[in-house]
C-alpha beads as a LAMMPS data file, in Angstrom:
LAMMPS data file: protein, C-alpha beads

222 atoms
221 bonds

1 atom types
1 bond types

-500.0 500.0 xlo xhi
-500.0 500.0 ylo yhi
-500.0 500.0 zlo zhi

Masses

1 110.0

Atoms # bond

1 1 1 0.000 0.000 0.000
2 1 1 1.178 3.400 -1.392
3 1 1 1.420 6.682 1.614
4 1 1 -0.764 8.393 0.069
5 1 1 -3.471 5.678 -0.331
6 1 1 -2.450 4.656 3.854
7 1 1 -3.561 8.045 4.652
8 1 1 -6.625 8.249 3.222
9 1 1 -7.508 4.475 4.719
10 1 1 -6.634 6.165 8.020
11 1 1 -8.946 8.833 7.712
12 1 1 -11.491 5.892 6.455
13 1 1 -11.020 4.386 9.359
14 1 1 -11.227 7.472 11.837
15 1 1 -14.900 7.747 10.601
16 1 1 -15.711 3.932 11.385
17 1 1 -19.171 2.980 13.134
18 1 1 -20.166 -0.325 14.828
19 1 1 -23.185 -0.027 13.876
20 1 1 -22.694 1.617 10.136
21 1 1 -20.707 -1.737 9.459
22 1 1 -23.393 -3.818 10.529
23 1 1 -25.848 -1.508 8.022
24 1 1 -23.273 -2.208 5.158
25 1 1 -22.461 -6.004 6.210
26 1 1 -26.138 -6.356 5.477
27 1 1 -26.686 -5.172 2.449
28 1 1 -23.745 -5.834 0.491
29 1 1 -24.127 -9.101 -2.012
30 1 1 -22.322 -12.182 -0.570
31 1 1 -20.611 -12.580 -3.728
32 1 1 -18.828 -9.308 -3.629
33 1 1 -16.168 -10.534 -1.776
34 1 1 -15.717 -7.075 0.202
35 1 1 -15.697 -6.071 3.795
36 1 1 -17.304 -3.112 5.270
37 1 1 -14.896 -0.864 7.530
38 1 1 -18.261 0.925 8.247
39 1 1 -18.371 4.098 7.374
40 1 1 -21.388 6.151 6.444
41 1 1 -21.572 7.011 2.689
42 1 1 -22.177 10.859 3.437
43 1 1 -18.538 10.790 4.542
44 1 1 -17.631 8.363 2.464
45 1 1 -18.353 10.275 0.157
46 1 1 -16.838 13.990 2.016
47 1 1 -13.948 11.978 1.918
48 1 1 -13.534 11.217 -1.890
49 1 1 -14.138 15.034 -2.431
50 1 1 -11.486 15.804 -0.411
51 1 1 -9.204 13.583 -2.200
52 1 1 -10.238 14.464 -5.666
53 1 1 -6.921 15.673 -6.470
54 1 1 -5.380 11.959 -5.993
55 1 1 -3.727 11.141 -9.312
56 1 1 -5.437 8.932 -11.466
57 1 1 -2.742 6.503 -11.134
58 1 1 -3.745 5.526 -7.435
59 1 1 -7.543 4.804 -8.404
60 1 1 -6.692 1.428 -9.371
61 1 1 -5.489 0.608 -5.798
62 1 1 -8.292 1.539 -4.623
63 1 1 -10.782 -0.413 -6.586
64 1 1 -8.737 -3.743 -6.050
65 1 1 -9.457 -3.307 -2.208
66 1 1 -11.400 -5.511 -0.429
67 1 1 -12.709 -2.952 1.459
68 1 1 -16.174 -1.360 0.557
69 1 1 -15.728 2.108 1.226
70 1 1 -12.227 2.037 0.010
71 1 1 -13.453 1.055 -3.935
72 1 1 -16.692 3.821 -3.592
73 1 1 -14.047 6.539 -2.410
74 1 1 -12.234 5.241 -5.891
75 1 1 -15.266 5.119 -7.990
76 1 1 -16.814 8.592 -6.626
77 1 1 -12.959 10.633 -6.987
78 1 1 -13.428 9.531 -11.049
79 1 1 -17.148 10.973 -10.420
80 1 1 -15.709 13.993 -8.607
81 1 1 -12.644 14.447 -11.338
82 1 1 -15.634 13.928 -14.436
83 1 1 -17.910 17.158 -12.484
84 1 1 -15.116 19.384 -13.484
85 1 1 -16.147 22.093 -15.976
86 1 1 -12.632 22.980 -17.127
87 1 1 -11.528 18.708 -17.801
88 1 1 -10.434 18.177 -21.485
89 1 1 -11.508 15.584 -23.345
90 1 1 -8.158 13.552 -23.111
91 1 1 -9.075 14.275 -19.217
92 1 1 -12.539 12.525 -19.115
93 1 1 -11.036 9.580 -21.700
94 1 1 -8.783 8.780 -19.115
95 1 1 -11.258 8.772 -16.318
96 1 1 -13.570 6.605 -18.808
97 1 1 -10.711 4.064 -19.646
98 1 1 -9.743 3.791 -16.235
99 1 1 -13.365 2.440 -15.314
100 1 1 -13.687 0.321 -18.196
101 1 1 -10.136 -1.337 -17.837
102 1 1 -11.231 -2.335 -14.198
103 1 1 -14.309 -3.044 -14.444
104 1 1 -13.729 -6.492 -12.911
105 1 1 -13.455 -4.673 -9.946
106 1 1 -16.330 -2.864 -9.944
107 1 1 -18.571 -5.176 -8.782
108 1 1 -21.744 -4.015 -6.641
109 1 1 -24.255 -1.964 -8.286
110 1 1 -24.006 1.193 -6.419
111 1 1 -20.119 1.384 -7.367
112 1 1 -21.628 1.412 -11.077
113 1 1 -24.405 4.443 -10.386
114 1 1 -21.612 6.231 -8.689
115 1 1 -19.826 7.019 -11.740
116 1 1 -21.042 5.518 -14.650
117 1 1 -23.350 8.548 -15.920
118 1 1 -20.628 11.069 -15.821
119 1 1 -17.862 9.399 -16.117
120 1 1 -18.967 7.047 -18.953
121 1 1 -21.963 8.200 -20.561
122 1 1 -20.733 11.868 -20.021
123 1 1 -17.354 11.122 -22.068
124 1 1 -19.901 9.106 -25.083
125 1 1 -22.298 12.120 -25.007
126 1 1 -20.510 13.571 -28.261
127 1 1 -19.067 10.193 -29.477
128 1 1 -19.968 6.556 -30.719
129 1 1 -22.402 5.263 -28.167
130 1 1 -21.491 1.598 -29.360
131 1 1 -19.270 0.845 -26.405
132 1 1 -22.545 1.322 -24.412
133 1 1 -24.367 -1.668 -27.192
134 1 1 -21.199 -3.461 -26.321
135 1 1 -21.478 -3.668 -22.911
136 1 1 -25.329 -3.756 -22.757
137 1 1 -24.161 -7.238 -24.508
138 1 1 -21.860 -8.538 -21.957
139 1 1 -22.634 -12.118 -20.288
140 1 1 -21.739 -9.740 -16.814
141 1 1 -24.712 -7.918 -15.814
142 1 1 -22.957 -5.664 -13.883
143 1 1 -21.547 -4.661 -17.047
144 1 1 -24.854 -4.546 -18.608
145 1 1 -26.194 -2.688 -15.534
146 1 1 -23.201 0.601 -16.771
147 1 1 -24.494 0.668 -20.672
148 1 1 -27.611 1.975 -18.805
149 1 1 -27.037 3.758 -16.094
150 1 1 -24.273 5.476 -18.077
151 1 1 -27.283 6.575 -20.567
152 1 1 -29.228 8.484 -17.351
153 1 1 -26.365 11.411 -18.791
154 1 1 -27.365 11.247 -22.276
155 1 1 -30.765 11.735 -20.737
156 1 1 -30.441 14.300 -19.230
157 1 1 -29.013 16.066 -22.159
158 1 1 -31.875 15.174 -23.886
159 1 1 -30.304 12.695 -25.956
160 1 1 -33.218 9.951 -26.384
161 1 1 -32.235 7.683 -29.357
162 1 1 -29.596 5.357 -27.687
163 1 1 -31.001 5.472 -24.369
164 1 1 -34.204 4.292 -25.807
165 1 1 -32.404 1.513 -28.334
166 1 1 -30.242 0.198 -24.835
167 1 1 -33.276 -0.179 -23.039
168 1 1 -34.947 -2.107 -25.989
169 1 1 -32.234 -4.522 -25.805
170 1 1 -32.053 -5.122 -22.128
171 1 1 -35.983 -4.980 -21.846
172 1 1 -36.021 -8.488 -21.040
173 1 1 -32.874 -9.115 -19.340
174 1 1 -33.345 -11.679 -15.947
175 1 1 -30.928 -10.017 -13.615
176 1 1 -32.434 -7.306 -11.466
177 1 1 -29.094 -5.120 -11.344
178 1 1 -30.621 -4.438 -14.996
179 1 1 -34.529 -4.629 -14.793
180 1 1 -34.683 -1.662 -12.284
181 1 1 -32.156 0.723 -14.042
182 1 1 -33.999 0.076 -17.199
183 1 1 -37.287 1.111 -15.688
184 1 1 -35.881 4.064 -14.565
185 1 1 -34.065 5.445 -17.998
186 1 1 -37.630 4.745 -19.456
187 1 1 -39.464 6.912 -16.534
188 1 1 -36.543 9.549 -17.185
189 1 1 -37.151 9.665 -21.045
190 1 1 -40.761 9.885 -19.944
191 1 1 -40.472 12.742 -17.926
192 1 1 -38.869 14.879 -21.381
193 1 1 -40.965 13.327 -23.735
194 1 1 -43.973 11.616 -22.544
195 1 1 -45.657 10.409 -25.465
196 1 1 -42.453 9.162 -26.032
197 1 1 -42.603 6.814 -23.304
198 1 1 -46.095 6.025 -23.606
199 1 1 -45.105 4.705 -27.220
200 1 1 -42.422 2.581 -26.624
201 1 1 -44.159 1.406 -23.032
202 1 1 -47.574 0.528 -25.789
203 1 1 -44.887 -1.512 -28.604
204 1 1 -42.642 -3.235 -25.621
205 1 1 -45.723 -3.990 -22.849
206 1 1 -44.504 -7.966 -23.367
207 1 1 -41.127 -7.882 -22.980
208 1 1 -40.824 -5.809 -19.924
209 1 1 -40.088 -7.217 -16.795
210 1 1 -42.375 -6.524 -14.034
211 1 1 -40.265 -4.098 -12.255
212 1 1 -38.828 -2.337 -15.221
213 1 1 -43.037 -1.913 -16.349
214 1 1 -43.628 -1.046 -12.996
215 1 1 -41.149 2.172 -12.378
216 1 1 -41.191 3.053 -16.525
217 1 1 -45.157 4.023 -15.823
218 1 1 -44.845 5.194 -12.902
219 1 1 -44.870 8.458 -13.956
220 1 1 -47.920 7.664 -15.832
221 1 1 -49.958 7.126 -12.883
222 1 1 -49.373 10.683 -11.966

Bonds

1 1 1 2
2 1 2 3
3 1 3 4
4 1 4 5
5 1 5 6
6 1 6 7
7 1 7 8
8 1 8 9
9 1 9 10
10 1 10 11
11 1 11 12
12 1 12 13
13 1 13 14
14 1 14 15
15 1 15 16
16 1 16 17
17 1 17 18
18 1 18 19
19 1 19 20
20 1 20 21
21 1 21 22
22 1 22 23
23 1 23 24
24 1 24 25
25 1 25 26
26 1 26 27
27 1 27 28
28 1 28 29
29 1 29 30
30 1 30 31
31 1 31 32
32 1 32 33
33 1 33 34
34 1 34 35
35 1 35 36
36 1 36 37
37 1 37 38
38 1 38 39
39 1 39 40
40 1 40 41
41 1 41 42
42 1 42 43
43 1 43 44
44 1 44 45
45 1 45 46
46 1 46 47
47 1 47 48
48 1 48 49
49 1 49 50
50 1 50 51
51 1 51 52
52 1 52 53
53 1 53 54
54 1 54 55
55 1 55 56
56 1 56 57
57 1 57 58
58 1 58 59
59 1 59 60
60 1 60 61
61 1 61 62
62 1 62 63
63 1 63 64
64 1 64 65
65 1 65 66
66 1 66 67
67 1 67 68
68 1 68 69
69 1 69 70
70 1 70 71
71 1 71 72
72 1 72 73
73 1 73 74
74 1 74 75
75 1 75 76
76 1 76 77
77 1 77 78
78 1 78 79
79 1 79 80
80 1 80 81
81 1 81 82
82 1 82 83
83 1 83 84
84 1 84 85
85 1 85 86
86 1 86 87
87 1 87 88
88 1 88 89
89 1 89 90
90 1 90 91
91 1 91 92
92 1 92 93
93 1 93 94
94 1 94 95
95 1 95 96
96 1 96 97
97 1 97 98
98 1 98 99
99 1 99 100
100 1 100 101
101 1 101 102
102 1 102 103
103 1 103 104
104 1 104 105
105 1 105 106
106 1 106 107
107 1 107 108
108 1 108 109
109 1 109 110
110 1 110 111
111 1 111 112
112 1 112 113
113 1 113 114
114 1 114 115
115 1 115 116
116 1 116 117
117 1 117 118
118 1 118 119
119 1 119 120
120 1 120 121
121 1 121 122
122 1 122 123
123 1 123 124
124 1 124 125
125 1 125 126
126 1 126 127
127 1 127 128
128 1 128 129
129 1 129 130
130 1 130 131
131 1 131 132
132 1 132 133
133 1 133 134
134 1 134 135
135 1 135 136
136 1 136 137
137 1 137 138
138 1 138 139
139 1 139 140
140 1 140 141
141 1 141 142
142 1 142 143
143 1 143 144
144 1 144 145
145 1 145 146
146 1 146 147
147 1 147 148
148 1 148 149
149 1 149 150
150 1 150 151
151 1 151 152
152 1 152 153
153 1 153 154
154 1 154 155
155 1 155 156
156 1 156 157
157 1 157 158
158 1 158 159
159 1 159 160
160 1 160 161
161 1 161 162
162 1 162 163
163 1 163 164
164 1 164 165
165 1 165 166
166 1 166 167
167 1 167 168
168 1 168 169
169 1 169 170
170 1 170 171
171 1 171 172
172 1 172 173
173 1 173 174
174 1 174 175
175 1 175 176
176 1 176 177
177 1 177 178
178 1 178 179
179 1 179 180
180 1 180 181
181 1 181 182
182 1 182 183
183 1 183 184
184 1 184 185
185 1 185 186
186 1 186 187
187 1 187 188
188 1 188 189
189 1 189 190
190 1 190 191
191 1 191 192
192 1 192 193
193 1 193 194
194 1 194 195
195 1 195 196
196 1 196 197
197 1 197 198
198 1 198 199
199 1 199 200
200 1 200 201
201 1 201 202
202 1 202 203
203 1 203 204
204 1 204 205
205 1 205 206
206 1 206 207
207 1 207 208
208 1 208 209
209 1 209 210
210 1 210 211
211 1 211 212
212 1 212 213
213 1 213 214
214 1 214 215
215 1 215 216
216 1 216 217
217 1 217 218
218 1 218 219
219 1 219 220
220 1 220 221
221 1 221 222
């Protein structure tokens, strides 16, 4: 372990709770093969933004730790890095190569909605979106689980097409780190373009997985 990445365990570890472990402990899959120190994610999270200045070089320390916190502090500094108004675009290909290339270590779904939208879909929003079809094609579905999260940026943006086409393709994927994502792109197209929605929800109504149908209309109900 590097100094610099000691220190900011230490100050990880300064902010552990008995009972924030046993929160973490709980809800963390038993496949992850991580540990919780216990720290809440608020400060968790503090912490990353204090460190966003870490060189990218470090990150993959980080997100080979078996430690929870440790790989969401190195997920949300490449969030906190991509939220920079004045990063190139050799910047934010770096900070979208460096989650792709360890993306075997990214392996609980709230790592993946920590950075995938900016950090992935925000470095695709002027390019090829067909690394997002490739990984909304990958036998992983974690991996399947960033092609759509990372499209909540292109979203937001206003950028329908792809977002729509990934969700078409994953519509009837089994895993639930997918079905639930999916539902919510489709509520968040809904919410520019309604008839939109209620279109695709109308051409799609049998291939959608109950939970994907159920948070897509939600906004419907409204």
């Amino acid at each position: 372990m590097t100094a610099e990445i000691a220190r900011l365990h230490a100050a990880l570890e300064a902010l552990q709770s008995d009972t924030e472990k046993a929160k973490i402990t709980r809800r963390l899959p038993a496949d992850s093969g991580l540990t919780a120190i216990g720290v809440r994610m608020k400060d968790v999270f503090d912490t990353a933004k204090a460190w966003t200045d870490l060189d990218l070089e470090h990150i993959p320390e980080l997100l080979a730790s078996p430690l929870y916190e440790v790989r969401m502090v190195g997920v949300s500094v490449l969030d906190f890095k991509a939220r920079r108004p004045s990063l190139s675009d050799a910047g934010r290909r770096r900070l979208y190569e460096t989650y792709l290339h360890h993306h075997d270590l990214i392996t609980v779904w709230d790592l993946v909605d920590r950075a995938a939208p900016r950090v992935v879909g925000g470095y695709l929003l002027d390019k090829s979106r067909q690394p997002l079809f490739d990984l909304a094609r990958s036998p992983r579905a974690i991996e399947r689980r960033t092609a759509i999260t990372a499209a909540f940026w292109l979203i937001r943006q206003g950028d329908l097409d792809d977002p729509l086409a990934l969700a078409e393709l994953l519509l009837a994927d089994p895993s639930g780190l997918v079905t639930k994502p999916v539902g919510t792109a489709l509520r968040e197209v809904g919410k520019i373009d309604r008839p939109r929605l209620v279109t695709f929800v109308r051409e799609h109504r049998d291939r959608m997985q109950r939970p994907t149908f159920r948070l897509a209309t939600s906004l419907l109900a409204d």
